[in-house]
N, C-alpha and C positions, 0 to 999 in steps of 0.2 A: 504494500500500500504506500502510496508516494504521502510525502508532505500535505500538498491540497488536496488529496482524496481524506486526508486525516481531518481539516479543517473542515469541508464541506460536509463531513460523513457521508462520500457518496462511497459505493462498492461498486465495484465494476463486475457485470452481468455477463455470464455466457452467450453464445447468441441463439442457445436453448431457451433460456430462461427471457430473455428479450420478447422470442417470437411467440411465448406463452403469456407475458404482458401484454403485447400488442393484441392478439386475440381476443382476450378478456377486458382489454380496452374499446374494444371495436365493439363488443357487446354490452358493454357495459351502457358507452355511445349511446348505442342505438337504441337502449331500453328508454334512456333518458332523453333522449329527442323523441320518443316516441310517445311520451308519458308529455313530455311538454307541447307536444302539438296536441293529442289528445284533451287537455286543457283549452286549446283556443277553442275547441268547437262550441256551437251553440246549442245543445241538443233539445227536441223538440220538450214541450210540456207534455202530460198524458193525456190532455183535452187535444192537445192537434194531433197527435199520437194517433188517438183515433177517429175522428175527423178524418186526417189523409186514409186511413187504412178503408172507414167506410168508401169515400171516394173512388179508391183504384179497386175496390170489390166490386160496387156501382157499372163503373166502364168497364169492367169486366164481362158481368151479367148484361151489360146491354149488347157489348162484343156478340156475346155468343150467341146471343137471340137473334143477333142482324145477321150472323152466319148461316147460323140455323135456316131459317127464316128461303137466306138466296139459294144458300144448297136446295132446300127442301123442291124451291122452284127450279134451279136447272138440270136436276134430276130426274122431276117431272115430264122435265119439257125433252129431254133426251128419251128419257121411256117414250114419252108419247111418239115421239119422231121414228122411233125403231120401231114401237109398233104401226107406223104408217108404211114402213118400206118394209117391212115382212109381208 
């Protein structure tokens, strides 16, 4: 150990022991910028909560009824059509 590694208290690291810092630094990172963006968000109230959820179940059930609805008739109209040219 040199003079200034005495004063500083640094120890000088393998570059095992480095590349297993840096790992658990990157994760460590990443928890923490992920914990801190998590914090910016707005998140909804449980009245809009379910409000939007009614909503996109609404356009759902209209969806499929308007699907319904045109299959039903161009199904029809193809049967009909086959049985004209049989």
């Amino acid at each position: 150990m040199t003079e200034s590694d005495k004063r500083t208290g640094s120890v000088k690291k393998s570059p095992q022991e480095k590349k297993q810092n840096k790992q658990q630094n990157l994760l460590t990172r990443y928890f923490r910028e992920t914990r801190g963006e998590l914090r910016k968000v707005t998140w909804p109230s449980r009245e809009e909560s379910w409000r939007l959820t009614l909503i996109v179940l609404g356009v759902t059930l209209a969806m499929s009824a308007f699907l319904w609805v045109f299959d039903t008739i161009f199904s029809n109209s193809i049967r009909f059509l086959l049985e004209q040219l049989i």
